[in-house]
RODO-2510 file (C-alpha; in nm, 4 decimals, decimal comma):
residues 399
     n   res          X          Y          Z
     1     x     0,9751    -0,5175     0,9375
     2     x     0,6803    -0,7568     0,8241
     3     x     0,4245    -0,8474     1,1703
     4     x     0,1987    -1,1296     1,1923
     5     x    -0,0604    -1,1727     1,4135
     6     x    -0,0898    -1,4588     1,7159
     7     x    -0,3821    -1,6414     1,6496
     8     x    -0,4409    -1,6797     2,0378
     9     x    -0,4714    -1,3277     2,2009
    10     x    -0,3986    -1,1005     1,9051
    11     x    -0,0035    -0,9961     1,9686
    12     x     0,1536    -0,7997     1,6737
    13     x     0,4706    -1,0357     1,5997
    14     x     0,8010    -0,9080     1,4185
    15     x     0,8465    -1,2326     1,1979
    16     x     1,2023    -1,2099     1,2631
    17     x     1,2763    -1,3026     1,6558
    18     x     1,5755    -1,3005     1,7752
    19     x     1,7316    -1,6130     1,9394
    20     x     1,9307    -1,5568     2,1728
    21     x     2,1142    -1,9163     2,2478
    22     x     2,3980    -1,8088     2,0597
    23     x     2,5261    -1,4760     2,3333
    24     x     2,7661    -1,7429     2,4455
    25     x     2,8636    -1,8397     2,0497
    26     x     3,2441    -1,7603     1,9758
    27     x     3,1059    -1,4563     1,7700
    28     x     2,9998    -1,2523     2,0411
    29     x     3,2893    -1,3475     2,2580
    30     x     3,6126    -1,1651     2,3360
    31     x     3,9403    -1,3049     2,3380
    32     x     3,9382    -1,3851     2,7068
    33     x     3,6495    -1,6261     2,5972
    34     x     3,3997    -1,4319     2,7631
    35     x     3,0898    -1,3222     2,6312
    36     x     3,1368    -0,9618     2,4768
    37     x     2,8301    -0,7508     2,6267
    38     x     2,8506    -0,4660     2,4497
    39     x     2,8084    -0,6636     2,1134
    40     x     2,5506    -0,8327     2,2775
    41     x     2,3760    -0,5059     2,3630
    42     x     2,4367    -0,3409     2,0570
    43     x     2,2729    -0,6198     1,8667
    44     x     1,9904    -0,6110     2,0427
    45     x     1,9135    -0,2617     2,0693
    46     x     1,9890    -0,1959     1,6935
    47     x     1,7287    -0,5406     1,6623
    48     x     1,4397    -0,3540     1,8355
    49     x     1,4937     0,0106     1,6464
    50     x     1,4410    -0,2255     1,3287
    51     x     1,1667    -0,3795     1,4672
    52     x     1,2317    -0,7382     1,6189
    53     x     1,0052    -0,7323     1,8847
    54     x     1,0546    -1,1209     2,0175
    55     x     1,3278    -1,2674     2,1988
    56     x     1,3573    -1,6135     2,2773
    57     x     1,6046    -1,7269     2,5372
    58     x     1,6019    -2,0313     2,8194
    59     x     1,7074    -2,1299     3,1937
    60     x     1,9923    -2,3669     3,0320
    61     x     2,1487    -2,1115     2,7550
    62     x     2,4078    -2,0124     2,9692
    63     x     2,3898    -1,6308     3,0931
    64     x     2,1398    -1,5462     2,8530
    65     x     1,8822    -1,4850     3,0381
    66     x     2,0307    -1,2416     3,2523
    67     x     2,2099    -1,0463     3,0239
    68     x     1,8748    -0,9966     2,7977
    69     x     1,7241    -0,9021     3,1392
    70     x     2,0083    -0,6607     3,2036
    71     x     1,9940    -0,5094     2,8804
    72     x     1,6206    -0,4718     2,8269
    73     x     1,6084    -0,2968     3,1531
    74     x     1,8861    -0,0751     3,1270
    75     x     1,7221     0,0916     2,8701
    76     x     1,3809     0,0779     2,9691
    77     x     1,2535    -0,1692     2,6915
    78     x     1,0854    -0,4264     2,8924
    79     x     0,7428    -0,3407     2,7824
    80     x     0,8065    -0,2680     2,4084
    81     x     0,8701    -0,6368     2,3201
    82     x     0,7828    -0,9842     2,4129
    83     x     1,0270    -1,2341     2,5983
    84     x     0,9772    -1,6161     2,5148
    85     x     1,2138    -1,8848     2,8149
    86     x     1,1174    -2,2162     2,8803
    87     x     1,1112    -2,4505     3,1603
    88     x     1,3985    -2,6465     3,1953
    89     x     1,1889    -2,9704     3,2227
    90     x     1,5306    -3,2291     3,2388
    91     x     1,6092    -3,0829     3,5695
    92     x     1,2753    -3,1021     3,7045
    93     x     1,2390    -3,3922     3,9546
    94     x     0,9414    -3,3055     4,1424
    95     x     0,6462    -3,0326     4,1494
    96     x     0,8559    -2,7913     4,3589
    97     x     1,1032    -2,7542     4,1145
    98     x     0,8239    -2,5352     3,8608
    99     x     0,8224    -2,2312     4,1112
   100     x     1,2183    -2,3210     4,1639
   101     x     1,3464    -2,2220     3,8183
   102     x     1,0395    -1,9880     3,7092
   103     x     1,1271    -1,7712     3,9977
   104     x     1,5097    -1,7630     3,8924
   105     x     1,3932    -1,6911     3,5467
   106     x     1,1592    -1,4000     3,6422
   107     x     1,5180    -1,2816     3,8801
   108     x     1,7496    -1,3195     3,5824
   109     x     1,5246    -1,1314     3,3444
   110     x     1,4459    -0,8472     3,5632
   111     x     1,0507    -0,8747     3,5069
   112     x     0,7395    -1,0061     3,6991
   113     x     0,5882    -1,1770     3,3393
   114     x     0,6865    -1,4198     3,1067
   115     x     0,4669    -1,3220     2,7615
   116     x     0,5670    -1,6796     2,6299
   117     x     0,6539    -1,9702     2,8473
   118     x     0,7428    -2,2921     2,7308
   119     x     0,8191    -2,6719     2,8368
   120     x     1,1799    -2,6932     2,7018
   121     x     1,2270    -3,0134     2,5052
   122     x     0,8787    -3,1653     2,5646
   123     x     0,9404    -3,5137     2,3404
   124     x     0,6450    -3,7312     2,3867
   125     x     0,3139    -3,7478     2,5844
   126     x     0,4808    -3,9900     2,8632
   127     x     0,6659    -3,7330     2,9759
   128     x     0,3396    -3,4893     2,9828
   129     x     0,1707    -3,7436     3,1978
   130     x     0,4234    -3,7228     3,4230
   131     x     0,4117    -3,3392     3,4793
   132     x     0,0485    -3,3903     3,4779
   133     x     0,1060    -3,5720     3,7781
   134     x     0,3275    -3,3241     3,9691
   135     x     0,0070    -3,0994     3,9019
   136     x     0,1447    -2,8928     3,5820
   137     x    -0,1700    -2,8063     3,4687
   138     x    -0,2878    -2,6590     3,7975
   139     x     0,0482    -2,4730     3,7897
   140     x     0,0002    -2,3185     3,4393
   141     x    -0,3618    -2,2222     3,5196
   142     x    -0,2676    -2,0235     3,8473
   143     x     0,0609    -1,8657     3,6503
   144     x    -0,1285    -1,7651     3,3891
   145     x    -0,4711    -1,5948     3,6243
   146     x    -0,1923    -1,4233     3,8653
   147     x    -0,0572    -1,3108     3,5030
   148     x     0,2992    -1,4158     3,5575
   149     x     0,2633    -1,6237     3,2466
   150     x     0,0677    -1,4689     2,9468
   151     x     0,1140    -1,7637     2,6448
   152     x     0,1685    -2,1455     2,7274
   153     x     0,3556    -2,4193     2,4833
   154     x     0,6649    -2,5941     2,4238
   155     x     0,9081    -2,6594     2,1904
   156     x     0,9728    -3,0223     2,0264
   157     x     1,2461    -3,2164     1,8945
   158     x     1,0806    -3,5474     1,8889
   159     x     0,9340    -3,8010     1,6270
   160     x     0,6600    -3,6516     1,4605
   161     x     0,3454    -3,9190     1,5857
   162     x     0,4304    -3,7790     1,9292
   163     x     0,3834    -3,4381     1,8162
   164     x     0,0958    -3,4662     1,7285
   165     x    -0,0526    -3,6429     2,0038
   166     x     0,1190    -3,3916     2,2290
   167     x    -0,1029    -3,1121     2,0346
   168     x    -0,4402    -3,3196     2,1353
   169     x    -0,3484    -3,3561     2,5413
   170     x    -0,3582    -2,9764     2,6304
   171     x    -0,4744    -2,6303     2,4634
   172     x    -0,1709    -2,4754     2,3800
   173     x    -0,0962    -2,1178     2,2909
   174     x     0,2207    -2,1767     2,1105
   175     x     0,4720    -2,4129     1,9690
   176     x     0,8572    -2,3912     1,8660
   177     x     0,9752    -2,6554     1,6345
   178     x     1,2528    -2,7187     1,4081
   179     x     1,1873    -2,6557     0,9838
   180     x     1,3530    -2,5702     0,6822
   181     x     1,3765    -2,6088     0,3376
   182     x     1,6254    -2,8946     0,3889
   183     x     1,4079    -3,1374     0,4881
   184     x     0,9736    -3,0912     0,5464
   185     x     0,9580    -3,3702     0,6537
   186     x     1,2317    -3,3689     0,9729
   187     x     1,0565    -3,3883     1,3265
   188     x     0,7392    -3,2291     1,3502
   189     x     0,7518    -3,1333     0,9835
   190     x     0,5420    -2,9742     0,7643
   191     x     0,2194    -3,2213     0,8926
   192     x     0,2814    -3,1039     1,2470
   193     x     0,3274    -2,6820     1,1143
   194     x    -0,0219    -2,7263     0,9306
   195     x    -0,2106    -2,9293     1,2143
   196     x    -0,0718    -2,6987     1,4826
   197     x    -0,1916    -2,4019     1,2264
   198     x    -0,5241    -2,5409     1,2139
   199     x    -0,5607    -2,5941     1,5904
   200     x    -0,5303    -2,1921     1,5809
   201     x    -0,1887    -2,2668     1,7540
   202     x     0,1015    -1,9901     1,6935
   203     x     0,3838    -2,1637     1,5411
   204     x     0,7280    -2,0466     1,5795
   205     x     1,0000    -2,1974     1,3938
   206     x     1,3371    -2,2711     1,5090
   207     x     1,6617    -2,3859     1,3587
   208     x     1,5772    -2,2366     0,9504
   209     x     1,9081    -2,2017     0,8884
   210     x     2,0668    -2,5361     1,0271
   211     x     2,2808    -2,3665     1,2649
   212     x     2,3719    -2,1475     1,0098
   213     x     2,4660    -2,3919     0,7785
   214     x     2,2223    -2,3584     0,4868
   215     x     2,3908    -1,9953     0,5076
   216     x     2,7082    -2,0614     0,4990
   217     x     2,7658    -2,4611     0,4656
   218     x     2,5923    -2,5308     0,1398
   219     x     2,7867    -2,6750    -0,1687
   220     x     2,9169    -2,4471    -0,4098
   221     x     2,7301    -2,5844    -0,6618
   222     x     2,3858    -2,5005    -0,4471
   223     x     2,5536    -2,1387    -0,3640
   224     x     2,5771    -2,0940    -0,7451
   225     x     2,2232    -2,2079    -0,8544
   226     x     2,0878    -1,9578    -0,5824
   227     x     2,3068    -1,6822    -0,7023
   228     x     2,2027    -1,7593    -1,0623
   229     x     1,8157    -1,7039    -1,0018
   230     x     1,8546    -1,3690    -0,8003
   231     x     2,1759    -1,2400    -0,7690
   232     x     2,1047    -1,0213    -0,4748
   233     x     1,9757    -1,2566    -0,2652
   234     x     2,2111    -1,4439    -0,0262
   235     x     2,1641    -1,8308     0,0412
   236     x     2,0549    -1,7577     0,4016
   237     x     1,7777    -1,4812     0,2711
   238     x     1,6480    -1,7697     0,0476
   239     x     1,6124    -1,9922     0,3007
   240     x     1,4507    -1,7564     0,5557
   241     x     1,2062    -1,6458     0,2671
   242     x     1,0966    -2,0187     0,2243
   243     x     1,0088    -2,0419     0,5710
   244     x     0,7974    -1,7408     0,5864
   245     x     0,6516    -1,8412     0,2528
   246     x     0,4288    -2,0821     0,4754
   247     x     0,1190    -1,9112     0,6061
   248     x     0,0908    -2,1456     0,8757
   249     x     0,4085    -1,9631     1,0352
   250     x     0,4061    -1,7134     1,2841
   251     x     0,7664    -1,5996     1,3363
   252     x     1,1263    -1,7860     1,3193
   253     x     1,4195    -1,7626     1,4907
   254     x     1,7350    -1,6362     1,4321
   255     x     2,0662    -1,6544     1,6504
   256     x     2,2007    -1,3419     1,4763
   257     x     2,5702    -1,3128     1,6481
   258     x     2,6799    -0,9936     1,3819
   259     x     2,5758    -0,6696     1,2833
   260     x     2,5926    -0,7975     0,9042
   261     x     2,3782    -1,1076     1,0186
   262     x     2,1203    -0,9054     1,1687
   263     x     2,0832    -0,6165     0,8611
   264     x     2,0596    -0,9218     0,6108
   265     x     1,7721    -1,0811     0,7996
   266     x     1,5625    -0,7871     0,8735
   267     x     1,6197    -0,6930     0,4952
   268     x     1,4653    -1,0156     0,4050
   269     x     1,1810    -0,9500     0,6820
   270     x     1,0912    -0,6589     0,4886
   271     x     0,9544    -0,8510     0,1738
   272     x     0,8757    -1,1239     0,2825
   273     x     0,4808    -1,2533     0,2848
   274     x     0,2832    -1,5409     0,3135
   275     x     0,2719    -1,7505    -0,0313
   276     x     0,5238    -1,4531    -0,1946
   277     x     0,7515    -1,7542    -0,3683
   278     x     0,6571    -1,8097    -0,7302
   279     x     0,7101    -2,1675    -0,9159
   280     x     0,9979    -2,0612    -1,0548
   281     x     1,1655    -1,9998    -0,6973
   282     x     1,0146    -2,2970    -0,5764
   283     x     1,2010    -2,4775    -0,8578
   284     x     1,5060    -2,3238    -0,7720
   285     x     1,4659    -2,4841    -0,3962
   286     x     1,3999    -2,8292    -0,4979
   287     x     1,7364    -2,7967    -0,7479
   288     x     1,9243    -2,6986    -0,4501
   289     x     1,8049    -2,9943    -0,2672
   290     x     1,8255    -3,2419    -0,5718
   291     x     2,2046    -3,1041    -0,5139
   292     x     2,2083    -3,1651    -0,1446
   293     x     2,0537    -3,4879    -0,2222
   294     x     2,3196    -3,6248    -0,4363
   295     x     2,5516    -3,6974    -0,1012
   296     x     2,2613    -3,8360     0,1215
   297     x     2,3458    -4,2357     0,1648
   298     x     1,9838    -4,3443     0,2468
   299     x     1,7229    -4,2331     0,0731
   300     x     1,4268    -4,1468     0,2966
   301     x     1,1710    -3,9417     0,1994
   302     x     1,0080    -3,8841     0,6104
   303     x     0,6956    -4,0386     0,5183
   304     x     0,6864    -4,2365     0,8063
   305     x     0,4886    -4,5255     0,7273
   306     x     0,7818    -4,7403     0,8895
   307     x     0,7019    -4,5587     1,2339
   308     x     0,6032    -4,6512     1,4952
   309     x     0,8739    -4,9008     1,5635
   310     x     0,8021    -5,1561     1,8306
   311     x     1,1160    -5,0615     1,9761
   312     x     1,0843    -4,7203     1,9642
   313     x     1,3547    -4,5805     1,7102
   314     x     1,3042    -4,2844     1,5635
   315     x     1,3601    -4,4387     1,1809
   316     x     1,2886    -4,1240     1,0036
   317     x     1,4784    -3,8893     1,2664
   318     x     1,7956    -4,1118     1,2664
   319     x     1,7973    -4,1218     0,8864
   320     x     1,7582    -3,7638     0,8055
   321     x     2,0865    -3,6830     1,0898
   322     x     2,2509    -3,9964     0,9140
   323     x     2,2442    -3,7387     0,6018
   324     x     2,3383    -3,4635     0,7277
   325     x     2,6670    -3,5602     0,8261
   326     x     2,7909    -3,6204     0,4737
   327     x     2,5196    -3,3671     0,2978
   328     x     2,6101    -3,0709     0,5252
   329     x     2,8392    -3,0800     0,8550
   330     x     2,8850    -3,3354     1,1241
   331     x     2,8451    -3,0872     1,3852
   332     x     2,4596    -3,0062     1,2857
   333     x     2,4242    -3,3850     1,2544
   334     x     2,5039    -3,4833     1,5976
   335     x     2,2479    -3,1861     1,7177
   336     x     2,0343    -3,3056     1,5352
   337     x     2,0531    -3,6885     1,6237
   338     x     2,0962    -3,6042     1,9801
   339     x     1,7851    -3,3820     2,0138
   340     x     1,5944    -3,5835     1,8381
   341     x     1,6980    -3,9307     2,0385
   342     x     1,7657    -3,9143     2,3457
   343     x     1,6056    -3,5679     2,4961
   344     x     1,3242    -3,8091     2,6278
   345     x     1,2036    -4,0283     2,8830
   346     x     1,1836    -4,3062     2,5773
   347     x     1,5245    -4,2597     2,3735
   348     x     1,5044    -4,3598     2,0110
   349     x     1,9041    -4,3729     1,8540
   350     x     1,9957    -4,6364     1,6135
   351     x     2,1631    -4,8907     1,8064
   352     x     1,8152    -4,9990     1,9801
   353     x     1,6885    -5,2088     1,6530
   354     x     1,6646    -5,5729     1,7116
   355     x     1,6376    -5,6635     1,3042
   356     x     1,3128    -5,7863     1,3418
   357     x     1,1800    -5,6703     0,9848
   358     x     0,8683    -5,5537     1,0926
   359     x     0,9173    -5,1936     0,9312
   360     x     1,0463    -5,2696     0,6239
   361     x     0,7781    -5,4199     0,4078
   362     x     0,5990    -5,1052     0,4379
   363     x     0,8555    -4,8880     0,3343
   364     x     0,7713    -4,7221    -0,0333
   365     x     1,1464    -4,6485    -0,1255
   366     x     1,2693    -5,0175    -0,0095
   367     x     1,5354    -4,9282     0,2289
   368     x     1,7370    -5,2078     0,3780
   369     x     1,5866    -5,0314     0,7140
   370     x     1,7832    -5,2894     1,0014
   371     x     2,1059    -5,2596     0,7675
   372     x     2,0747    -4,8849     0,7637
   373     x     2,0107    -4,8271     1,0991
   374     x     2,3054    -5,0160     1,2126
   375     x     2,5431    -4,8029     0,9416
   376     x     2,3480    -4,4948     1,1212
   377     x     2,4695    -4,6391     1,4729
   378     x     2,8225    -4,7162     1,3730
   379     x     2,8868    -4,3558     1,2674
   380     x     2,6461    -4,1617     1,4724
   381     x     2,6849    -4,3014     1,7928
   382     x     3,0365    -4,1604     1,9443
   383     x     3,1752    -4,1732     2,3031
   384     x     3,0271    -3,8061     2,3364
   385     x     2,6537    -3,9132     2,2395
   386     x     2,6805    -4,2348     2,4149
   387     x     2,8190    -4,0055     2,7530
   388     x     2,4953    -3,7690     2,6737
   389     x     2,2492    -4,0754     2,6667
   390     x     2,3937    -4,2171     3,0164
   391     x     2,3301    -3,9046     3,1416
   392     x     1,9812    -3,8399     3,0202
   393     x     1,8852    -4,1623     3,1411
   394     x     2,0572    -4,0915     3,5212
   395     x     1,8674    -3,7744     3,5056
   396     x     1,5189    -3,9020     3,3328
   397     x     1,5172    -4,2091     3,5612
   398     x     1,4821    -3,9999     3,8789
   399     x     1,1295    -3,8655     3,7781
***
């Protein structure tokens, strides 16, 4: 196992952690449809002897917390590796609520200290005003002296502009956001990696597979180009090895839900180093996207310069799901378009454009932009995402 160091207070970081939203996936459950514990626990006891050290997890992944809890003191491993939860900040509705759910969390995973905390789903700097007001920072400042909380940040899903401005209104620790090969530019991108990098921030990456699909969900013709440059590599070791190409990267997460999962990945981990990728691998990348490519319907490149919308629409964000769909699988489109418009206090789908033209003179590829957005809405926006945005609105609306 490969280690990098967190910029902030010096921790030794496997760069393979372990996410752990997927206990409750169908591969780790039995067929009573519950989860199967003793898979869980063998996958995460074989993880640490081969060195993953970090473990993400969070108060809404249901029965995660507790079982990691359960596990890592049943055997006594508490201390020999670093637990990452996050505040579930959609249920929050007033300042009582922080002690509320961090004292459940501490409960469920059988410690007194969080090593890295995070603001689940933080999506733009109104929101951060808000928990300013309920006295957040005061909160984080007396978690962190009573050492109940050892690293502070959140994780993102949001436009990239309001990452960015999120990075300026505190002094973060840590950040999780979404990247891959698939797309640099999606969310926070590779702008908000570097700027977070040079802010001394530890970046953790989430998401590098897709959900598993740039493992498993690629077209045959990508599969093949892969297999043609190194034969021994699979497509999922490719794109973890892109990922931890960047230097700017401090770990990534996988949900590893199989034995076989887990030995690939840490077999990757072994070899892979900061700036290891040669031109001729980064050519094979950018022929596997040129592939991918070939079904995308719009063509945005994520530069942005149609953003920021007067009506708030995340152009890039909607575009980029919008592909997706017919590049790679509907199911990791809708994730992605729900995450990354509605999971704030301003929600940013498709359907909110007005036509009034202001972004597209400034777009360098010429994209019909209105036109788009409204294909985007018509296929995007479903009775399910339309039942999510009511309720993230009921539940936003009473902060």
């Amino acid at each position: 196992m490969n280690y990098r160091v967190n910029p902030k207070n010096g921790d030794k970081l496997s760069i393979l952690g372990y996410g752990c939203m997927r206990f409750g996936g169908n591969e780790l459950k039995s067929f009573t449809g519950k989860v199967n514990k003793q898979k869980a626990e063998n996958m995460i006891l074989s993880a640490i002897e081969k060195g993953v050290n970090f473990f993400d997890t969070a108060y809404i992944y249901q029965g995660s917390e507790k079982l990691l809890g359960k596990i890592l003191a049943k055997h006594g491993l508490r201390e020999k590796v670093y637990i990452e939860t996050k505040m579930p900040m959609i249920l929050c509705k007033s300042k009582s609520d922080f002690d509320k759910f961090f004292n459940k969390q501490l409960e469920r995973l059988q410690t007194d200290y969080i090593d890295y905390y995070l603001l689940h789903m933080l999506s733009d700097t109104k929101t951060w005003n808000t928990f300013c007001e309920w006295g957040i920072e005061s909160w984080i400042q007396e978690k962190k002296d009573s050492g109940k909380i050892k690293q502070i940040g959140f994780s993102y899903h949001g436009p990239r502009e309001e990452f960015l401005a999120l990075l300026e209104v505190y002094d973060w620790d840590n950040v999780l956001i979404q990247y891959s090969y698939s797309d640099e530019n999606f969310q926070a991108g590779i702008t908000g990696l570097k700027k977070a990098a040079e802010k001394g921030i530890a970046v953790m990456i989430m998401e590098p597979l897709l959900g598993g699909r740039l493992a498993t969900g690629l077209p045959q013709a990508a599969v093949s180009r892969f297999k043609e440059a190194n034969p021994k590599m699979t497509p999922a070791q490719w794109a973890l090895k892109w990922v931890w190409n960047k230097p700017e990267v401090t770990l990534l997460l996988s949900g590893m839900n199989e034995m076989k999962q887990l030995e690939e990945n840490v077999d990757a981990a072994k070899t892979s180093l900061p700036n290891m990728l040669t031109q001729e691998e980064i050519n094979v990348f950018q022929d596997v996207k040129n592939i991918v490519n070939k079904a995308y319907k719009i063509n945005c490149t994520g530069c942005n310069y149609c953003m920021p919308c007067p009506l708030g629409v995340n152009i890039p964000g909607c575009f980029t799901a919008y592909n997706t769909h017919f590049a790679i699988s509907k199911t990791t489109a809708m994730l992605q378009y729900s995450m990354g418009t509605i999971l704030s206090q301003k929600q940013s789908y498709a359907s909110l454009c007005n036509n009034c033209g202001k972004c597209e003179p400034l777009c360098p590829q010429h994209i019909p932009i209105a036109k788009s957005l409204k294909d985007v809405a018509k296929k995007m926006e479903n009775i399910q995402f339309k039942l999510m945005s009511f309720f993230t609105k009921f539940f936003t609306r009473k902060k």
